[in-house]
RODO-2510 file (C-alpha; in nm, 4 decimals, decimal comma):
residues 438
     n   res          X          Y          Z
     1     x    10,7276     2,3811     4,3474
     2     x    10,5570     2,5125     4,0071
     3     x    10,2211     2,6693     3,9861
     4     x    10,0612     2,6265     3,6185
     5     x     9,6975     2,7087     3,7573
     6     x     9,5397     3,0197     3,5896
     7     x     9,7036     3,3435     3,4410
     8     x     9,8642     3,5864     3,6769
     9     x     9,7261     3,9042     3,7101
    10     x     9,8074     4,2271     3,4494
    11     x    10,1089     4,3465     3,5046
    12     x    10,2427     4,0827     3,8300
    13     x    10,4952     3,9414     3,6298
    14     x    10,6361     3,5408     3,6897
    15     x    10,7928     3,5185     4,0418
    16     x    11,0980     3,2946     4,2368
    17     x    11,0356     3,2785     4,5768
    18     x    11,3530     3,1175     4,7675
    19     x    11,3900     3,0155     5,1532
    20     x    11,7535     3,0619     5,2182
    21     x    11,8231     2,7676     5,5063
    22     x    12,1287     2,9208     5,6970
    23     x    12,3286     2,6451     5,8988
    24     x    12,2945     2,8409     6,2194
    25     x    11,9109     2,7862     6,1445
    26     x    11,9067     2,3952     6,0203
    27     x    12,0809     2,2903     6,3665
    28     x    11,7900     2,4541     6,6244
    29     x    11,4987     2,5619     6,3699
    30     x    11,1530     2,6106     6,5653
    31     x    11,0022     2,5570     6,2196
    32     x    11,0476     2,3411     5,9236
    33     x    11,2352     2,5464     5,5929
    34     x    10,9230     2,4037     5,4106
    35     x    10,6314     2,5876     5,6322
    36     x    10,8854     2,8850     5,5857
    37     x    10,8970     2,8476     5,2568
    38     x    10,4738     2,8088     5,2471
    39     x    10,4559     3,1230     5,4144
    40     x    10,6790     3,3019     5,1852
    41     x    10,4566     3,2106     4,8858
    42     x    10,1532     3,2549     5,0977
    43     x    10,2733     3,6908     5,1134
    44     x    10,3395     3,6622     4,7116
    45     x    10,0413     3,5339     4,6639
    46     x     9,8248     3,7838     4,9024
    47     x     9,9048     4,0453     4,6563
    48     x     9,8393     3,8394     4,3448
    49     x    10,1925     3,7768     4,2180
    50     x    10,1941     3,4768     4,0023
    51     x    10,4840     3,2275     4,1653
    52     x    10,6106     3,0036     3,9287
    53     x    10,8222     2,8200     4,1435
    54     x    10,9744     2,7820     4,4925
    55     x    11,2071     2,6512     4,6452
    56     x    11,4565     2,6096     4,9799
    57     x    11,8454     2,6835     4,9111
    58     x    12,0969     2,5858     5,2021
    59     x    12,3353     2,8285     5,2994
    60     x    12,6423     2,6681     5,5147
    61     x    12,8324     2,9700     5,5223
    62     x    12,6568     3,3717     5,4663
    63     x    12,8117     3,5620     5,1701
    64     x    12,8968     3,9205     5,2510
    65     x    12,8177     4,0269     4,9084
    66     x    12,5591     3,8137     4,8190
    67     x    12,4526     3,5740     5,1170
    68     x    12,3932     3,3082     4,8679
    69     x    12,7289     3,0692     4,7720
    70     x    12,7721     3,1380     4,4299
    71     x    12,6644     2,8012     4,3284
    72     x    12,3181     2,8962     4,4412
    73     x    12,3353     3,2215     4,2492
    74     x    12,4522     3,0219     3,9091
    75     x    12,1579     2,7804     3,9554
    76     x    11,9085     3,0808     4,0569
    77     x    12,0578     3,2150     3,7707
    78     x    11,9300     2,9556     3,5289
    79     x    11,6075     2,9076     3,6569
    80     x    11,5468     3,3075     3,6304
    81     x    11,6797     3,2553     3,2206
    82     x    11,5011     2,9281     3,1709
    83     x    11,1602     3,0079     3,3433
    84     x    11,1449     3,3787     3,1925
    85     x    11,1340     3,5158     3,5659
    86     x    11,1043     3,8952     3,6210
    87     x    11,0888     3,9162     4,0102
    88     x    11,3284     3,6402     4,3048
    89     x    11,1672     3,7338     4,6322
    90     x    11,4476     3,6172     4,8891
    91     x    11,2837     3,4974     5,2026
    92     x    11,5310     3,6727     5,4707
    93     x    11,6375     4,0017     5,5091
    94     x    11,9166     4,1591     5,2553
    95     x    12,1494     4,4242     5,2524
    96     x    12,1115     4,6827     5,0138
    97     x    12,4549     4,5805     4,8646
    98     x    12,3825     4,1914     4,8417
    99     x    12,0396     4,3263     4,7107
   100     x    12,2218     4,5346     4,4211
   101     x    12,4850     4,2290     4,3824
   102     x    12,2194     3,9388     4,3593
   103     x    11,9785     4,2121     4,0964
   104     x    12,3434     4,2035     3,8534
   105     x    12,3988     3,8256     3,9030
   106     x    12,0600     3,7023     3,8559
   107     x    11,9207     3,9699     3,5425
   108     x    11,5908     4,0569     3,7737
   109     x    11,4183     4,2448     4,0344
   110     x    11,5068     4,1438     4,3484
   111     x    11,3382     4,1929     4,7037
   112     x    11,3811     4,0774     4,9986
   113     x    11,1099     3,9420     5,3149
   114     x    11,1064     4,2951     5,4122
   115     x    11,0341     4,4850     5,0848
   116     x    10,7528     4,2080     5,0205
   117     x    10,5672     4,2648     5,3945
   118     x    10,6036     4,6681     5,2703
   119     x    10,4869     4,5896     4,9416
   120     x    10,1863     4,3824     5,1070
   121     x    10,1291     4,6496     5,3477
   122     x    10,0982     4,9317     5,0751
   123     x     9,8788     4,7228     4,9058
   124     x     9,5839     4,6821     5,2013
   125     x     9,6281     5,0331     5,3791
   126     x     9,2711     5,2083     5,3073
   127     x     9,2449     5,4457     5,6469
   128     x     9,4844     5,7608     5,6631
   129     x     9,6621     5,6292     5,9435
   130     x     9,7417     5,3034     5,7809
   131     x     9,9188     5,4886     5,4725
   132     x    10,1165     5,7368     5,6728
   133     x    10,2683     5,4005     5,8561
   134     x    10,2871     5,2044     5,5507
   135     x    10,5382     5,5348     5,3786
   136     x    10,6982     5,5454     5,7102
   137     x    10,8231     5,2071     5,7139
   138     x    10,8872     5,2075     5,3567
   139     x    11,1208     5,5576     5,3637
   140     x    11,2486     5,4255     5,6582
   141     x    11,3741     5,0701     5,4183
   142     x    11,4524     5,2928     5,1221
   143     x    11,7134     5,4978     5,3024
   144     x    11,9251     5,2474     5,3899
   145     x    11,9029     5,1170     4,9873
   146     x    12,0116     5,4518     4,8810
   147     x    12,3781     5,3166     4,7636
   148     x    12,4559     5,4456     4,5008
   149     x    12,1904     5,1834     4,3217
   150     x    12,0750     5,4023     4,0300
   151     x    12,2847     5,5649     3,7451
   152     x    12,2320     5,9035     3,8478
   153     x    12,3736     5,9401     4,1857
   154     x    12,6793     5,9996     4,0798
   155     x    12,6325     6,3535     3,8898
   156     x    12,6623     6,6922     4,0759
   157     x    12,3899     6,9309     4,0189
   158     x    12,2808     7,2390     4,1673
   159     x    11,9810     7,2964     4,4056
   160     x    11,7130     7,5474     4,4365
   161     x    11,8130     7,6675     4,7904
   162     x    11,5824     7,4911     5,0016
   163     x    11,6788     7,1529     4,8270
   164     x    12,0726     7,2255     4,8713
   165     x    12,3227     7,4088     4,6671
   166     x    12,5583     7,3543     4,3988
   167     x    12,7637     7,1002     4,4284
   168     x    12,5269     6,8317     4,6105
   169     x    12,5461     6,5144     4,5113
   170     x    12,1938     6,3474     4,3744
   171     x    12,2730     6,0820     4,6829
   172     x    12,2938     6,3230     4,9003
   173     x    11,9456     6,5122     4,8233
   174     x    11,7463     6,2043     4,7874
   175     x    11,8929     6,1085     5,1531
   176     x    11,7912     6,4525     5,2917
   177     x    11,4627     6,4836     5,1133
   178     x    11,3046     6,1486     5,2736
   179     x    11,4687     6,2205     5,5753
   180     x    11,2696     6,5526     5,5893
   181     x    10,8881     6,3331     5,4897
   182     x    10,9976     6,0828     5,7472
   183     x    11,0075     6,3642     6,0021
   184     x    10,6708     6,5521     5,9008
   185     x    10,5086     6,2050     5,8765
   186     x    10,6420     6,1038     6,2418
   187     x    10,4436     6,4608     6,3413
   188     x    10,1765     6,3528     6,1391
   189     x    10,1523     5,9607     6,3194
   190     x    10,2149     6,1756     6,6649
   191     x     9,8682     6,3732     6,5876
   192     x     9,6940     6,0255     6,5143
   193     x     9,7914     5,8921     6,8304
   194     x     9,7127     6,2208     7,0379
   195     x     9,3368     6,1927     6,8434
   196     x     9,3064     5,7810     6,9724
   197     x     9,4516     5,8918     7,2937
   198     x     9,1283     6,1341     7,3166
   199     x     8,9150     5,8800     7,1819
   200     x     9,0518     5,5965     7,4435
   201     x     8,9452     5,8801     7,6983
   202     x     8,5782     5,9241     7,5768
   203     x     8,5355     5,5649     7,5467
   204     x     8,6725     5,5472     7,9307
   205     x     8,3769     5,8140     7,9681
   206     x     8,1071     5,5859     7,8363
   207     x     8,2677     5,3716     7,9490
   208     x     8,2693     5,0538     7,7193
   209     x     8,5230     4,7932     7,7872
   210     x     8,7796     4,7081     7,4603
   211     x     8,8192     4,3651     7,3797
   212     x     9,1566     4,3360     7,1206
   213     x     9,2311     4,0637     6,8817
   214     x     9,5752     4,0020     6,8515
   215     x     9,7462     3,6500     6,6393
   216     x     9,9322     3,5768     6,3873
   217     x     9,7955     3,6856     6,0668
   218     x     9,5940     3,4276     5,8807
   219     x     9,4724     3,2837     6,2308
   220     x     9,0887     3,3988     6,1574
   221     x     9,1026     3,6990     6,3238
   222     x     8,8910     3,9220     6,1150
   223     x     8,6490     3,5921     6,0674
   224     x     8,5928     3,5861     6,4122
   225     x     8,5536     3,9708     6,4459
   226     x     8,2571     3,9152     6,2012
   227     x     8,1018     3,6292     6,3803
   228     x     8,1084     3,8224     6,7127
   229     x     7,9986     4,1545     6,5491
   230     x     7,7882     4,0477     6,3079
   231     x     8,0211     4,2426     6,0393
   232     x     8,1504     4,2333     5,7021
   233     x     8,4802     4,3468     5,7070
   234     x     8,7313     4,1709     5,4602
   235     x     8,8385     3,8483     5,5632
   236     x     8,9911     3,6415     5,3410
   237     x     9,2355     3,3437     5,3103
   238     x     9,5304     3,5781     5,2988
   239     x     9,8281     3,6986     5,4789
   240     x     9,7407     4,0452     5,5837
   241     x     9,4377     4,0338     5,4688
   242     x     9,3742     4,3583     5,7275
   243     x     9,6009     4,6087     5,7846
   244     x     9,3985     4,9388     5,9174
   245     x     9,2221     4,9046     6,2265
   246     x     8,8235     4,8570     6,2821
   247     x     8,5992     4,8641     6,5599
   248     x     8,2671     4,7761     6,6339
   249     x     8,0077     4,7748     6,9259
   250     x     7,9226     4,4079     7,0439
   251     x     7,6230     4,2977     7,2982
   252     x     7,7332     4,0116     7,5027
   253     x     7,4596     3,7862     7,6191
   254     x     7,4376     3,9394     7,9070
   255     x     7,3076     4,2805     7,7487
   256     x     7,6613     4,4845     7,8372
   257     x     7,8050     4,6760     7,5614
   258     x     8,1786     4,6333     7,4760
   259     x     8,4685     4,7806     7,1461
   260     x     8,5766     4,4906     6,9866
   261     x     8,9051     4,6176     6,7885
   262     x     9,0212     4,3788     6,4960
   263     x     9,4195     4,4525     6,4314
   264     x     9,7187     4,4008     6,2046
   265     x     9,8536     4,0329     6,2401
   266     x    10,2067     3,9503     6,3245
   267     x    10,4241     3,7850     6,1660
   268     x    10,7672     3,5873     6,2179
   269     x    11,0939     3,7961     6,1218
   270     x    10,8779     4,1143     6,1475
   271     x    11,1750     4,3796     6,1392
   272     x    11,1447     4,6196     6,4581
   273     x    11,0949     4,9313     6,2247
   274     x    10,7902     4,8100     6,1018
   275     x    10,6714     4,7145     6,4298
   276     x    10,7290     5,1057     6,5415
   277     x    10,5772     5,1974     6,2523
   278     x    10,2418     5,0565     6,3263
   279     x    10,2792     5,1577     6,6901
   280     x    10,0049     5,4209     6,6737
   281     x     9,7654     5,0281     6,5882
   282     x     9,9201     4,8401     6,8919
   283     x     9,8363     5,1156     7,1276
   284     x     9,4313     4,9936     7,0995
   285     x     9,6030     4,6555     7,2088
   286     x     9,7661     4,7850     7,4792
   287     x     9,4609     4,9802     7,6378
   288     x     9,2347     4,7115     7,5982
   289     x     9,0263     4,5691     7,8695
   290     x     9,0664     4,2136     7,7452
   291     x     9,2876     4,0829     7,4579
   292     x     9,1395     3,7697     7,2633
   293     x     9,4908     3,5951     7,1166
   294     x     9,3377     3,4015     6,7918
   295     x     9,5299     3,1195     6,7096
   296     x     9,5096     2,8522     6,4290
   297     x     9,5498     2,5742     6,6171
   298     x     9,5088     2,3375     6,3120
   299     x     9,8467     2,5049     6,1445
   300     x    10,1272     2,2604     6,1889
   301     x    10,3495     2,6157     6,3516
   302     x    10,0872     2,6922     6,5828
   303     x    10,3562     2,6816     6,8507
   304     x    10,5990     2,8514     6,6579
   305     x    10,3484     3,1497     6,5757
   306     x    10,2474     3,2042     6,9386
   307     x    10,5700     3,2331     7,0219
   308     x    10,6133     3,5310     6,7999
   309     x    10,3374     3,6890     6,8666
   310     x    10,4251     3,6715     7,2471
   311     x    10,7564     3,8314     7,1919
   312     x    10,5931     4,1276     6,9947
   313     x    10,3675     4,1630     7,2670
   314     x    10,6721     4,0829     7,5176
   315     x    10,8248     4,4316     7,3459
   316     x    10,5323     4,5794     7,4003
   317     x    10,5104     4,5663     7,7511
   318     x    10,2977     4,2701     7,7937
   319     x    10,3535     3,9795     7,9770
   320     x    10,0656     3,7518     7,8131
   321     x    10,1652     3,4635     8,0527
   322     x    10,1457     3,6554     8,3407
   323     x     9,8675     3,9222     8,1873
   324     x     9,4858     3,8448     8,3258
   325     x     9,3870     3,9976     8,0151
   326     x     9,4748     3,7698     7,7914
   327     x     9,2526     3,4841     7,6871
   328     x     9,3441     3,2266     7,3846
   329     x     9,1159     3,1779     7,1320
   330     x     9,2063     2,8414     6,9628
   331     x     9,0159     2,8811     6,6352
   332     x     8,9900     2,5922     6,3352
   333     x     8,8922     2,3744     6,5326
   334     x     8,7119     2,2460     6,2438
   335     x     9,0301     2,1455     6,0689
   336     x     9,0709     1,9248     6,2974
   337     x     9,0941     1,5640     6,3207
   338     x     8,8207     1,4310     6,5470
   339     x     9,0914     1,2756     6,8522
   340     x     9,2557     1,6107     6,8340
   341     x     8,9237     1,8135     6,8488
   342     x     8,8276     1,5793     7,1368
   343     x     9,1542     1,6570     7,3078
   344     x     9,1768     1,9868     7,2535
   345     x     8,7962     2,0485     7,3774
   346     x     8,8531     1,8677     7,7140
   347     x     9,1970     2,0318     7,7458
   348     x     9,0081     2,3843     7,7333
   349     x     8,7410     2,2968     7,9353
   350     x     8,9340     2,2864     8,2166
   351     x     9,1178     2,5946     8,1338
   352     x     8,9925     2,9430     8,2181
   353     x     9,2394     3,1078     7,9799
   354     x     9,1374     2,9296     7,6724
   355     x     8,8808     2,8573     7,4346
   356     x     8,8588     2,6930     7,1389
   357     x     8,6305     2,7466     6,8365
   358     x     8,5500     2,7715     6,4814
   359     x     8,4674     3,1677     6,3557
   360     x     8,3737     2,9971     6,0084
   361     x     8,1748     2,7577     6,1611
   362     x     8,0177     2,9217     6,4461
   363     x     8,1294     2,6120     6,7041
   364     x     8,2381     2,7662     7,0754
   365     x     8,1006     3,1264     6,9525
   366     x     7,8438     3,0670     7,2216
   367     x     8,0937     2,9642     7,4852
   368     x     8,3997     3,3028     7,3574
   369     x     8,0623     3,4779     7,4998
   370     x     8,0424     3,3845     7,7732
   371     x     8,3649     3,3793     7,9207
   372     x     8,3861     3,7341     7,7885
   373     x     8,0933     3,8025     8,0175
   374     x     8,2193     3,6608     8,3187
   375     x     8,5509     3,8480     8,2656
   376     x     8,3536     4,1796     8,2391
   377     x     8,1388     4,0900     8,5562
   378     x     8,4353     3,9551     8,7552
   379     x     8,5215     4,2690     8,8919
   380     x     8,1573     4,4060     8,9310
   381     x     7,9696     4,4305     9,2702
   382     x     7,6493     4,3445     9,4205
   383     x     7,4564     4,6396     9,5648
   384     x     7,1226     4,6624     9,6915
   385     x     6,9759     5,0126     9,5561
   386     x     6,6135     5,1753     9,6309
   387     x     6,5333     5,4048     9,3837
   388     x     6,2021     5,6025     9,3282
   389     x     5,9699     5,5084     9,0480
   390     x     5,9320     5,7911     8,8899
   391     x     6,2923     5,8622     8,8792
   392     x     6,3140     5,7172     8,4820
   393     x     6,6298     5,8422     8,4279
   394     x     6,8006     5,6654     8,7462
   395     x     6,6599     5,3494     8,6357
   396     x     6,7491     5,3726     8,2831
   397     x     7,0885     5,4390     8,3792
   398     x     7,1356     5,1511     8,5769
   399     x     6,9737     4,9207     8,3440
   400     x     7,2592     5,0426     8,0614
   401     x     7,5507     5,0434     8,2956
   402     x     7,5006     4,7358     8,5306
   403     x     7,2959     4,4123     8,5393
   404     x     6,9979     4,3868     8,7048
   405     x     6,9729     4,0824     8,8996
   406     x     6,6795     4,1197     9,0974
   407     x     6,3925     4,3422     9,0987
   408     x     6,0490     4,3854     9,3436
   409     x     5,8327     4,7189     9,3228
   410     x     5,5766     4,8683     9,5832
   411     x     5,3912     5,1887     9,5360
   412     x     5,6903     5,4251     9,5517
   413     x     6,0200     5,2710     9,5163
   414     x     6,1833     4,9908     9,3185
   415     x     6,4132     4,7713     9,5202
   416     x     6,7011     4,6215     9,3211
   417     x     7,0209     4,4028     9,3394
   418     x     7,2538     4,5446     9,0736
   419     x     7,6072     4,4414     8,9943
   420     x     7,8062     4,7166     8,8848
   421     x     8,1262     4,8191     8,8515
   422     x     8,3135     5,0251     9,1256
   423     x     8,3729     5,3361     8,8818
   424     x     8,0161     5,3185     8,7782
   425     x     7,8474     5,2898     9,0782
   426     x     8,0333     5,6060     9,1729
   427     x     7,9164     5,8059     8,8673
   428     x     7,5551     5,6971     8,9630
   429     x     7,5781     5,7888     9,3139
   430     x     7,7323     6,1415     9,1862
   431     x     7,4682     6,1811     8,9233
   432     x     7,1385     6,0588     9,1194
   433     x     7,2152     6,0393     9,4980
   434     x     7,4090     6,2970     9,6249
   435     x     7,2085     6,6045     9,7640
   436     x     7,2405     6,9388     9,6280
   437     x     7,4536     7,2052     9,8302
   438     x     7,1939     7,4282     9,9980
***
């Protein structure tokens, strides 16, 4: 694959992006090397690096020093010389040594699937709490690359005391040194999560339900979280197009207030580090009352994609099978072809779990609303309450915390059928029923 179309941005330099096909792979592959490779120049090109060409290289037996066979690197080689690359982004993870090897053999930059996500992730972090994870995960990759990789390391030079004394090796300090920022910025993340514990706890207080949106990223999520919130936070057709966190208060038709929380998408081959890293996110998806799981169900590794998504959930905790929480949202529907649409409409219809609709288009917003509302009411309760008319605050309260069903008036009291839940019909008996102590 070549890509001609339009200069590449100040400074991105011309790109390789390779799919390395291992054998162990091409026998029982839950995706095609081509949709891997898509995806690969998909994360290039969500931080504007101009790919020049692409391709998928088999690899029938893993090179310790290089993973590539050394055919592959020869012909990698050429294509770098002949196309005037500056940057081969290897699709799979690397060791630091086949990362220095394949960097001498090929005359350019080299990063692997891991550096790129990082390099993507520094890139959209805006929020505090986003760049402290971001320069976790990243110290976290460049400690394991410290070998011996730059000219220096091997010179002996004295310290200043708190750095380390004579004699330390340049290796050695630059170990030690982001060793001690991972550790402050671990304190640091351990604050942020302490402050959104405290927050989860007013909310509780209000109490607003949280409704999470979890998918792969590029399923529509923050398009959707727009449509339902009538926002304008970025959504674009990007990989990771967000990366920080963002919430919003949503009416549902029914008048009840509820936190919708947009998050970080997942991703295949997403390394476990970075995964801890953005812990401190996933928490809001684990506290949530409901989680929406936004799929693209017009992507040919729609399949494929849940399935990762359920395992980072599944190491999270979650059981989505199993979890009552979860509800799929089967977005592009409008991508469709019409006997699939058709399908895939009578296939949800008769599904209480699922959903499907188009956040660009608006189609089966309407419906995503209501089932949201019947989720929140499920667990509510019918009560018959008399309350006084002149006690405004009483009947204020239960207007903002329940649903009125029913309501008939005579000269002193209101008589209503509210449903409520449990927890707050319990603050409202608390508040407005219960006698003071004499």
């Amino acid at each position: 694959m070549t890509n001609d179309e339009g200069a590449a941005p100040l400074g991105a330099g011309r790109v390789i992006v390779v799919h390395p096909v291992l054998r162990s792979e091409a026998d029982g592959v839950s995706r095609p090397p081509e949709s891997c490779l898509e995806e690969a120049i998909g994360l290039a090109q969500a931080i504007e690096l101009d790919v020049i060409h692409a391709e998928c290289v088999k690899v029938n037996r893993p090179q310790p020093a290089t993973l590539l066979g050394s055919g592959t690197v020869e012909h990698l080689a050429e294509q770098v010389t002949e196309l005037e690359a500056t940057l081969v982004i290897l699709d799979h993870a690397l060791s630091p040594v086949q990362q220095r090897n394949l960097e001498r053999a090929l005359k350019a930059k080299v990063i692997d699937r891991t550096g790129l996500i990082l390099e993507i992730f520094g890139a959209r972090a805006r929020t505090r709490e986003g760049m402290l994870q971001v320069e976790l995960a990243s110290l976290t990759y460049q400690k394991s690359r410290l070998v011996r990789s730059w000219t220096h390391l091997e010179r002996q030079r004295g310290g200043f005391g708190f750095l380390g004394g004579p004699g330390e090796s340049q290796l050695e300090m630059d170990r030690r040194l982001i060793g001690d920022r991972i550790i402050k910025i671990k304190k640091e993340l351990d604050e942020v999560r302490r402050t959104r514990g405290l927050h989860r706890k007013a909310r509780a207080k209000v109490p607003y339900p949280v409704v999470a949106l979890v998918g792969y990223t590029n399923a529509g999520k923050s398009t959707l979280f727009n449509r339902l919130a009538n926002a304008d936070v970025f959504a674009k057709d990007l990989l990771f197009a967000t990366l920080d966190p963002t919430m919003r208060q949503v009416t549902l038709p029914s008048g009840r207030k509820v936190i919708l929380s947009d998050t970080v998408g997942f991703i295949s081959d997403l390394p476990h580090g970075l995964v801890a890293a953005f812990r401190a996110t996933l928490e809001e998806v684990d506290a949530a009352d409901i989680i929406l799981h936004v799929r693209d169900i017009a992507h040919v590794d729609t399949d494929a994609q849940r399935a990762d998504v359920y395992e980072v959930l599944g190491d999270m905790g979650l059981d989505p099978d199993s979890d009552d929480r979860v509800i799929e949202v089967l977005n592009k529907i409008d991508a469709l072809d019409a006997d699939s649409r058709a399908a895939l409409l009578t296939a949800t219809a008769r599904n209480p779990r699922a959903v499907a609709v188009s956040a660009w288009t608006g189609e089966g917003i309407d419906a995503l609303d209501r089932l949201l509302d019947e989720r929140m009411n499920a667990h509510r309760q019918v009560v018959t309450l008399d309350i006084a008319l002149g006690d405004g605050a009483a009947l204020a309260w239960l207007y903002a915390k329940g649903e009125v069903l029913e309501r008939e008036d005579d000269e002193d009291l209101a008589h209503l059928q509210v449903a409520i839940d449990p927890a707050d019909l319990a603050r409202f008996e608390k508040r407005f029923l219960q006698q003071p102590d004499p």
